[in-house]
C-alpha positions as CSV (number, residue, x, y, z in Angstrom):
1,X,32.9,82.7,69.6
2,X,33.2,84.4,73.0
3,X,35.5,87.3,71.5
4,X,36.2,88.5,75.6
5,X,37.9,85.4,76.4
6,X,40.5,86.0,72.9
7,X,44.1,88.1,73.3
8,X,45.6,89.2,70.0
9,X,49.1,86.9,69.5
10,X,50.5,87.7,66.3
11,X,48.8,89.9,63.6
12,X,45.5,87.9,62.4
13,X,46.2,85.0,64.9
14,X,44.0,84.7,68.5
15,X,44.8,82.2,71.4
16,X,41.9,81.6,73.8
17,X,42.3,82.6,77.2
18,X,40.7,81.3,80.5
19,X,38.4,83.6,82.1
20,X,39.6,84.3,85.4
21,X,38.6,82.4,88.2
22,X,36.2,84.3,90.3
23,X,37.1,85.4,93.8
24,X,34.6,84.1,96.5
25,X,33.1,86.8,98.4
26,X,34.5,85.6,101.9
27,X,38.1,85.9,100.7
28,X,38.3,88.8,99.6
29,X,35.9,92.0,99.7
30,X,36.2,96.2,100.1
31,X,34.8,97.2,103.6
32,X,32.8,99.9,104.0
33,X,33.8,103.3,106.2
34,X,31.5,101.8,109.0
35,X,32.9,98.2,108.6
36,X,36.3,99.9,108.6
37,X,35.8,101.8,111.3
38,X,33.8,98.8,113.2
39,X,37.2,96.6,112.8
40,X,39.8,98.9,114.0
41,X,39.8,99.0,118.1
42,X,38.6,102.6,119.5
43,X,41.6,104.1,121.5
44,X,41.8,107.0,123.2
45,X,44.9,109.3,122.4
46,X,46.9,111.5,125.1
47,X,49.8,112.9,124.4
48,X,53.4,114.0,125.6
49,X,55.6,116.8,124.6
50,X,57.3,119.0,127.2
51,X,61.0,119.5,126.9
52,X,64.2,117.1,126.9
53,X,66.2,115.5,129.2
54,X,63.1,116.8,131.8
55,X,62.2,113.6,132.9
56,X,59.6,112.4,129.9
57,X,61.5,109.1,129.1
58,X,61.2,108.2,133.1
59,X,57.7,109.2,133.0
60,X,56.9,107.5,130.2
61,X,57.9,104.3,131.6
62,X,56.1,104.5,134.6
63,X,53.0,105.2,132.8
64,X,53.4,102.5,130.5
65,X,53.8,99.8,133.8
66,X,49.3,100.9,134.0
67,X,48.6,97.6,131.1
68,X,45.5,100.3,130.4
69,X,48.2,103.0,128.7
70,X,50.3,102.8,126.2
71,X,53.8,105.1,126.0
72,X,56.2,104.4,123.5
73,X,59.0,106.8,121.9
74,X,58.9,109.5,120.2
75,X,56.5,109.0,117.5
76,X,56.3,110.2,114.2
77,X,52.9,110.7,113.8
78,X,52.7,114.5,114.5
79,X,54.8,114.5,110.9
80,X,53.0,111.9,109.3
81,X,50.0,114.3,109.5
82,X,51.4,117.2,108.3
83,X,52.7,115.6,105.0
84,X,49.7,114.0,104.1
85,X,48.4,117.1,104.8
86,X,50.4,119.4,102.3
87,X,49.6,117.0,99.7
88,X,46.1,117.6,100.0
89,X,46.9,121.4,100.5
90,X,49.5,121.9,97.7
91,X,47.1,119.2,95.1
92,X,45.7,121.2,92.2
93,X,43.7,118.2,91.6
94,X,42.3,117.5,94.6
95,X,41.2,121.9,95.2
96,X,39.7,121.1,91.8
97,X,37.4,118.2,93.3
98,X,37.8,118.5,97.2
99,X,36.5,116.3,99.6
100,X,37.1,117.3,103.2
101,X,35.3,114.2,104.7
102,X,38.3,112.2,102.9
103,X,40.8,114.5,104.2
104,X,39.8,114.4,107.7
105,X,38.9,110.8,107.5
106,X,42.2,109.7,106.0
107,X,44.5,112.0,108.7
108,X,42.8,110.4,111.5
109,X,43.1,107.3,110.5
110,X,46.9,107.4,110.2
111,X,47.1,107.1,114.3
112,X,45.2,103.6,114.5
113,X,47.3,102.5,111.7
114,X,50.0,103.5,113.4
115,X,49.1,101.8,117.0
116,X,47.1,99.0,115.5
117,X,49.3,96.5,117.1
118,X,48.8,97.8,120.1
119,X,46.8,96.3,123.2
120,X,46.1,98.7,125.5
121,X,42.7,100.9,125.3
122,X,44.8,104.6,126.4
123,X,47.9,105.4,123.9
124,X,50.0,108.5,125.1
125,X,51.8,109.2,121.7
126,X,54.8,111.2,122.3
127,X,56.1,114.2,120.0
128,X,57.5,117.8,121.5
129,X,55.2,119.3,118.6
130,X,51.8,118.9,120.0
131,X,51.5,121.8,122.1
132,X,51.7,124.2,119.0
133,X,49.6,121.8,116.6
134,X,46.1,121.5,118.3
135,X,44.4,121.3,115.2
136,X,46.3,117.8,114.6
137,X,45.6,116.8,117.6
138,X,41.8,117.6,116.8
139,X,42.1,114.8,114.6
140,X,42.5,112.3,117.0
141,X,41.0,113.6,120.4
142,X,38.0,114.9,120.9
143,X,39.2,115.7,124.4
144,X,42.6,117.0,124.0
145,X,45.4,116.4,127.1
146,X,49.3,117.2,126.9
147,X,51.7,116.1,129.7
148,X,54.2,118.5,129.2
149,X,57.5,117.5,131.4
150,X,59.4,121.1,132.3
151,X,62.6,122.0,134.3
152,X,65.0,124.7,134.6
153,X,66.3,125.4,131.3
154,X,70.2,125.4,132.5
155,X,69.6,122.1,134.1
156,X,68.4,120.8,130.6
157,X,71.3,122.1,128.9
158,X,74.6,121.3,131.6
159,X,72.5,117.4,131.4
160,X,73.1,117.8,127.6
161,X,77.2,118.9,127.7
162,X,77.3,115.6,130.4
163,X,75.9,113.3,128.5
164,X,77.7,114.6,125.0
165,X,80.9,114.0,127.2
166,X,80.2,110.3,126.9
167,X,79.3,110.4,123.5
168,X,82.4,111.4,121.2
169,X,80.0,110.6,118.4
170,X,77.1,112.6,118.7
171,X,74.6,114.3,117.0
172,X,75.9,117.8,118.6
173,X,79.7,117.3,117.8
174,X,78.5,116.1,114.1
175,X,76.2,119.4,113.3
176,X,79.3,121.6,114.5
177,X,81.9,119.5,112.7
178,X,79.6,119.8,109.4
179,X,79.2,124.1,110.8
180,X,83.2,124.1,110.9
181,X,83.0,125.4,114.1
182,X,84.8,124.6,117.3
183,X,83.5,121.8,119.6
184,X,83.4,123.9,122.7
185,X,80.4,123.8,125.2
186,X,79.8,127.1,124.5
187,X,79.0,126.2,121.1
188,X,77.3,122.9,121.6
189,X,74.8,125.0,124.0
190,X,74.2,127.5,121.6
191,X,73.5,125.1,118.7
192,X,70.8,123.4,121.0
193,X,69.4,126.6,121.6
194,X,69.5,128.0,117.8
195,X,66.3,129.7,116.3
196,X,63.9,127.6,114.7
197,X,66.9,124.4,114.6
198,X,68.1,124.0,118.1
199,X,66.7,120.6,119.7
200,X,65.9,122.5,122.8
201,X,65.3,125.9,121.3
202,X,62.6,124.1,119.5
203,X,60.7,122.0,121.9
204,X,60.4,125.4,123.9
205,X,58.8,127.3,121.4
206,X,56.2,124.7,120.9
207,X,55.6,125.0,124.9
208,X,54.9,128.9,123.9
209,X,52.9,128.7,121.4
210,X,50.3,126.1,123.3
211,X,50.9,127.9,126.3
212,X,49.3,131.5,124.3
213,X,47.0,129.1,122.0
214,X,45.3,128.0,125.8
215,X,45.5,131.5,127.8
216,X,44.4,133.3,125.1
217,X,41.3,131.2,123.9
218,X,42.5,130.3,120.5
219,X,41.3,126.9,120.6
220,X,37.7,125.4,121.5
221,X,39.7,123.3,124.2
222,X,40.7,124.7,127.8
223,X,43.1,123.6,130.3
224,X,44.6,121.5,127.8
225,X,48.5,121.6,129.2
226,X,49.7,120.0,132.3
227,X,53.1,120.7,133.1
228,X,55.2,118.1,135.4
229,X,58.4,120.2,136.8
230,X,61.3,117.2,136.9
231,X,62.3,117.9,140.5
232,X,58.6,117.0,141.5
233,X,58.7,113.7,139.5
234,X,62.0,112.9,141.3
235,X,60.8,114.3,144.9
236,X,57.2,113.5,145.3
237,X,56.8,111.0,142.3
238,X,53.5,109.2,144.0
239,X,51.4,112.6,144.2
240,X,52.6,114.1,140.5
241,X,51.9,110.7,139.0
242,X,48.2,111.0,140.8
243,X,47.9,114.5,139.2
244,X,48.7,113.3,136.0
245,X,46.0,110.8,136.5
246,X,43.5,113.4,137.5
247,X,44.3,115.9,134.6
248,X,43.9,112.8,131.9
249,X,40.7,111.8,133.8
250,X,41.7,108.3,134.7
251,X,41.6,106.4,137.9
252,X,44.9,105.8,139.3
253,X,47.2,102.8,139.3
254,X,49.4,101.3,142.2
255,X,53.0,102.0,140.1
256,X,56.1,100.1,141.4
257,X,59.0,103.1,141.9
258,X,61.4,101.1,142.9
259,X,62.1,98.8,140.1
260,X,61.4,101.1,136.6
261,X,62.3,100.0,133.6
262,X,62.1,101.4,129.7
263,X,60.6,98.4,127.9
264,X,60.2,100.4,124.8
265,X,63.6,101.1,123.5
266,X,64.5,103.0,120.1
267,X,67.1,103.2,118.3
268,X,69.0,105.9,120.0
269,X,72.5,105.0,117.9
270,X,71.1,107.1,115.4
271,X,71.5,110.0,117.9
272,X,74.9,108.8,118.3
273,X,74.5,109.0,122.3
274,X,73.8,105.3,124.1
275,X,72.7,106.9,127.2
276,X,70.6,109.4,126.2
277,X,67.1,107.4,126.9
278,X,69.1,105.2,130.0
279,X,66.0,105.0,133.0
280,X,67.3,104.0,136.3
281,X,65.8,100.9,138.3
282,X,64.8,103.8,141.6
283,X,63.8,107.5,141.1
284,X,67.5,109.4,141.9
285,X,68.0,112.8,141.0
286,X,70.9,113.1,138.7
287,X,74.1,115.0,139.7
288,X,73.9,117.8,137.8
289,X,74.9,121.5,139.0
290,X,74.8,123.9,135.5
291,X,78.0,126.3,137.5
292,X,80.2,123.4,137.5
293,X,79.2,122.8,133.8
294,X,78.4,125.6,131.9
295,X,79.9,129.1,131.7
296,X,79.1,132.5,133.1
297,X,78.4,133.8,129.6
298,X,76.0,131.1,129.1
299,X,74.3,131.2,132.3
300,X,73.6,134.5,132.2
301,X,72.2,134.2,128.8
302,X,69.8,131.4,129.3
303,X,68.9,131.9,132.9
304,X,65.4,133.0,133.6
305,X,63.2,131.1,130.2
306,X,60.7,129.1,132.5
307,X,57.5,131.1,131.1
308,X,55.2,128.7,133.4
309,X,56.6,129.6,136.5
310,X,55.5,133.0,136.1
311,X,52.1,134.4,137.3
């Protein structure tokens, strides 16, 4: 009696069971790192950080016109790789038995995953992190460039107290209803701008710290950051979209300015502001003066924070 083809039923008593059916090797089979590798499509990864409401979402839907490059929204990659990479960090297991090929290996593979349903050959994965996170970036670019979108920080701020004045529920009103605190634009400034928190506060420190990891030689990589002022994309669009194309290496594309549109939508309720990724059709500067907006208080506390102007 073939005793591996018995399962116990009741005490002393057998039934027979069928051996399983074998699997044909063309249905089903583990690949190999190299087949792996072989099967998922070699992109090359750019990527966009800079600071908001500077002109990235406009910029990122010209781009994406080139069928070559790929700009979607605000990805969350950047994270993704930072949690798998605590676990492998804060694992007594794995520090017991490392194996930094699997690390390494697994991390990068988390960006094809990521854009495997995507066509194009060039992916510009968008996250205001990058600049302060090179060795991540490492991970998936051997050659690594970061369109970083810039303008004056008061700009940035008076565009977000216009657009929260068409948005009675949204994100900024929220965080200072949960703060108990009044729903001025004094305060709605100054939580943007908050140490560490702020939406805007933080996008600019990560502009600092890539700014200092590239003029002070912390990295292996030079020239790494291209910044695109947002009055150049609006005034002379054509020649900052072909210095783009130079700093990434590529050969230019014929772009159509004059009918723009953001194909790749997300889900912006969940900022609780409709308008807040809205691209016009034509490149128009938007009317936006920060001394008809913002007070003298704030003004004077916030003017003067473009670092990359300076020489």
């Amino acid at each position: 009696m073939d005793f591996g083809n018995l399962r116990k039923k009741n005490k002393g008593e057998y039934i027979s069971i069928p051996p399983t059916k074998e699997i044909p090797n063309k249905e089903f089979r583990w690949m190999s790192n190299d087949e792996w590798d072989a099967s998922v499509p070699q992109k090359t990864y750019f990527f966009l950080a800079g600071l908001p409401r500077a002109g990235g979402t406009l910029l990122g839907a010209i781009l994406h016109q080139n069928p070559d490059i790929y700009v979607g929204p605000t990805s969350p990659i950047l994270e993704f790789l930072i949690s798998f990479d605590n676990i492998f960090k804060f694992n007594s297991m794995y520090h017991a038995y490392p194996k930094e090929d699997f690390r390494i290996r697994t991390l990068s593979r988390i960006c094809d995953d990521w854009y495997s349903d995507v066509d194009s050959p060039i992916v510009i994965d968008k996250s205001r992190g990058w600049p302060r996170a090179i060795p991540y970036a490492e991970l998936l670019s051997g050659n690594i460039k970061i369109i970083c979108p810039v303008r004056s920080m008061l700009e940035i701020l008076s565009s977000w107290i216009l657009l929260n004045r068409k948005s009675p529920d949204s994100f900024i009103d929220k965080s200072l209803k949960k703060l108990n605190l009044d729903l001025t634009d004094d305060n709605r400034c100054e939580f943007l701008m908050q140490e560490e928190k702020g939406n805007v506060e933080q996008s600019l420190y990560s502009l600092k710290e890539g700014f200092k990891i590239q003029n002070q030689g912390l990295s292996n990589h030079t020239n790494f950051l291209h910044f695109v002022e947002y009055n150049d994309l609006i005034n002379n669009t054509e020649n900052t979209i072909n210095g783009i194309y130079n700093f990434l290496e590529l050969p230019t594309y014929k772009h159509q300015y004059d009918n723009i549109e953001n194909t790749l939508q997300e889900d912006i309720m969940a900022y609780g502001m409709p308008e807040m990724h809205d691209v016009r059709p034509t490149i128009t500067r938007s009317n936006n003066n920060p001394e008809e907006v913002l007070s003298k208080k704030i003004i004077e506390k916030y003017s003067g924070l473009e670092f990359w102007r300076r020489k």
